[in-house]
N, C-alpha and C positions, 0 to 999 in steps of 0.2 A: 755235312750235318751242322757242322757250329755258323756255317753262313750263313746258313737256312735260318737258323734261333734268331742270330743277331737280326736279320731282316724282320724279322717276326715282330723282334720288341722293339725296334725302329718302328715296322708298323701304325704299335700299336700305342707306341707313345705319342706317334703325330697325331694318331686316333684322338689321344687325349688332350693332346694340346686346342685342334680347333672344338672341339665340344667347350672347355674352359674360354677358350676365345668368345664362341657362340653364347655360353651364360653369360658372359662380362656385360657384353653388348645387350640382349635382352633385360638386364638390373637395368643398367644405365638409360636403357628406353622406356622400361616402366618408372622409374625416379622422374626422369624428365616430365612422362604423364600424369605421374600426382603432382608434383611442383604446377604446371600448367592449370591440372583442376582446383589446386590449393587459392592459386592468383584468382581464379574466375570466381571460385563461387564465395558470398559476400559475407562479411563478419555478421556471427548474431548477432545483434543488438539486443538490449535491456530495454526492459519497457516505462516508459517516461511518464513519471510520478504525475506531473502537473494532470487536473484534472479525474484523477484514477482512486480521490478520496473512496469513492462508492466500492472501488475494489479492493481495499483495506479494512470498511466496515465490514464487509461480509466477508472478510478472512476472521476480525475478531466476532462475528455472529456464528460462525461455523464451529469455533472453538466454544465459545460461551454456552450453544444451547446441544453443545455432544450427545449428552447424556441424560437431556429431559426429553419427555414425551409430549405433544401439543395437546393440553386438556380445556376444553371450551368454559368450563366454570371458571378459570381463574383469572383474573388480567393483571393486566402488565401497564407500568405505568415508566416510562422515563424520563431522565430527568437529567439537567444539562453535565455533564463532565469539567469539572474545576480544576485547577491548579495543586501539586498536592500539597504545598508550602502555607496554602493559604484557605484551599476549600471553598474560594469565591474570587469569582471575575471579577480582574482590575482591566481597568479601560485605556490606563494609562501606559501598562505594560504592554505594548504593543509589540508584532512580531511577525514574522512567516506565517505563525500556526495559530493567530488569536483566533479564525474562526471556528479553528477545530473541535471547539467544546461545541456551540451551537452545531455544528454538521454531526459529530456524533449522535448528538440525541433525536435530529432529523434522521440518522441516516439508519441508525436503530429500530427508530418507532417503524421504518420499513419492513425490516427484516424481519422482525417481530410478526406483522402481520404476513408475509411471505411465506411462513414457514407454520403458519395457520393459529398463531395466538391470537387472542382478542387485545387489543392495545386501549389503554383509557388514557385520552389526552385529556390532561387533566386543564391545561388551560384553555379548552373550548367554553364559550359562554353559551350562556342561557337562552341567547338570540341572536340577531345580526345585528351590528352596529352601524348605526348606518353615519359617514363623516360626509366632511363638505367636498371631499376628492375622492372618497373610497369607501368603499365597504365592508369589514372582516366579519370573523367570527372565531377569532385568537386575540385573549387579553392576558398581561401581569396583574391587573386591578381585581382584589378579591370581590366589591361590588358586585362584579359581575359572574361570577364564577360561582359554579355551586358551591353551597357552604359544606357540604360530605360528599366525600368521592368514593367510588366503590372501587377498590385498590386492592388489590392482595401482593404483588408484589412489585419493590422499584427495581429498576434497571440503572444504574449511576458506574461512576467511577472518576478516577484521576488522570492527570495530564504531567508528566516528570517530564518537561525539556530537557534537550541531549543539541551536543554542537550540529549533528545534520539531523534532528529531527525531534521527536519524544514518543516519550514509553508511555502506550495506552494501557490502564490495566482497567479491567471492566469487572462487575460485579451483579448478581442477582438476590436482592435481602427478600426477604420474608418480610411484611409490612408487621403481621404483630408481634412476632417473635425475636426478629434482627437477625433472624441466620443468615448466613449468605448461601445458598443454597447450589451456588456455580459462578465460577468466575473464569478471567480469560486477561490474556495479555498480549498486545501486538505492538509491533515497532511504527510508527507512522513518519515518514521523510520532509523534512523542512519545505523544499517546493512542491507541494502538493497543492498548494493555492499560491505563489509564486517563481516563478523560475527564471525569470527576465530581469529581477529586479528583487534584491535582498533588501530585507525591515531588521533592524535593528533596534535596541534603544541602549542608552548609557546616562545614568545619573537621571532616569524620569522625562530625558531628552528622544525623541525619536530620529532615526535618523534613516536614512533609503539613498542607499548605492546602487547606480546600476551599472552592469556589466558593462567593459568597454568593449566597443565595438572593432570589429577587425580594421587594420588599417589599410585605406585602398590609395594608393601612388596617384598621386594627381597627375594629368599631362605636361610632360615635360623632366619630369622628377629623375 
């Protein structure tokens, strides 16, 4: 009888032994398989600013107009995005993001309409102008511009540079009263209209670095 047991739990420890064999092995072959599909399949990448202005505008348009309804009496008027130090374009201060003010109020007056407001460009003239190379129908010359605009409210805001990029904060006033009636804030990235080639300036000076390039071994090297 006690042979008989011993045999038994001899058995059934071998029993357990290759089942613990069998799982070691099957770990170690599914590890091996995700390591293999880890290598294969490609790192996400981030998607590359340069270019992607228009996808930063309608991040701060989607914020900006959350919580207005589109009502066809009212219009919208915008107006360029300044510096908040200064509240007006300098020409001199040149930079990654000096066109950022001007593309803002482009890129606005889009979404404005997109989203079914009536937009009033207020710098369209009275007629087309006709030059000796071109033809428009967008002046700064009051001459030409209506002398009343039918405006109910502006669309404006500021530009806070930051080391990779500046803090856009946007605003919607009420033309008679000054409310601001909805605002918004988004981050905009330094290469957005550069990325090959950095602008800087120092002391009023500008200055333009560009990236070096990798270095390739000449023959022989």
């Amino acid at each position: 009888m006690k042979n008989t047991l011993n045999s038994f739990i001899s058995f059934v420890v071998c029993i357990l032994c290759v089942y613990i064999l069998l799982s070691l092995s099957g770990c170690s072959a599914v590890g091996a398989l995700l390591s293999a599909e880890q290598k294969v399949l490609p790192k996400k990448q981030m998607p590359i600013a340069l270019g992607n202005s228009e996808l930063y505008t309608h991040q701060l348009a989607n914020e900006l107009f959350l919580n207005l309804a589109a009502d066809r009496q009212y219009r919208y008027a915008v107006a360029g995005f300044v510096p908040v130090t200064t509240l007006q374009h300098d020409l001199t201060q040149q930079g990654p993001l000096m066109l950022l003010g001007h593309q803002l109020e482009q890129g606005l007056t889009t979404e404005v309409v997109r989203r079914g407001y009536i937009a009033q460009d207020f710098k369209a003239t009275n007629t087309i102008i006709m030059g000796d190379t071109s033809e428009r129908a967008l002046s700064r010359n009051v001459e030409h511009l209506r002398s009343t605009q039918n405006i109910d409210f502006f669309i404006t805001g500021t530009i806070t540079e930051q080391e990779m990029g500046a803090m856009v904060n946007a605003r919607i006033i009420n033309v008679r009263t000054k409310d601001v009636i909805a605002a918004a804030t988004q981050f905009f990235p330094a290469e957005l209209f550069w990325q090959q080639e950095q602008v800087s300036t120092r002391n009023g000076m500008l200055y333009r670095t560009e990236k070096p390039a990798a270095y390739m071994p000449k023959a022989g090297e």
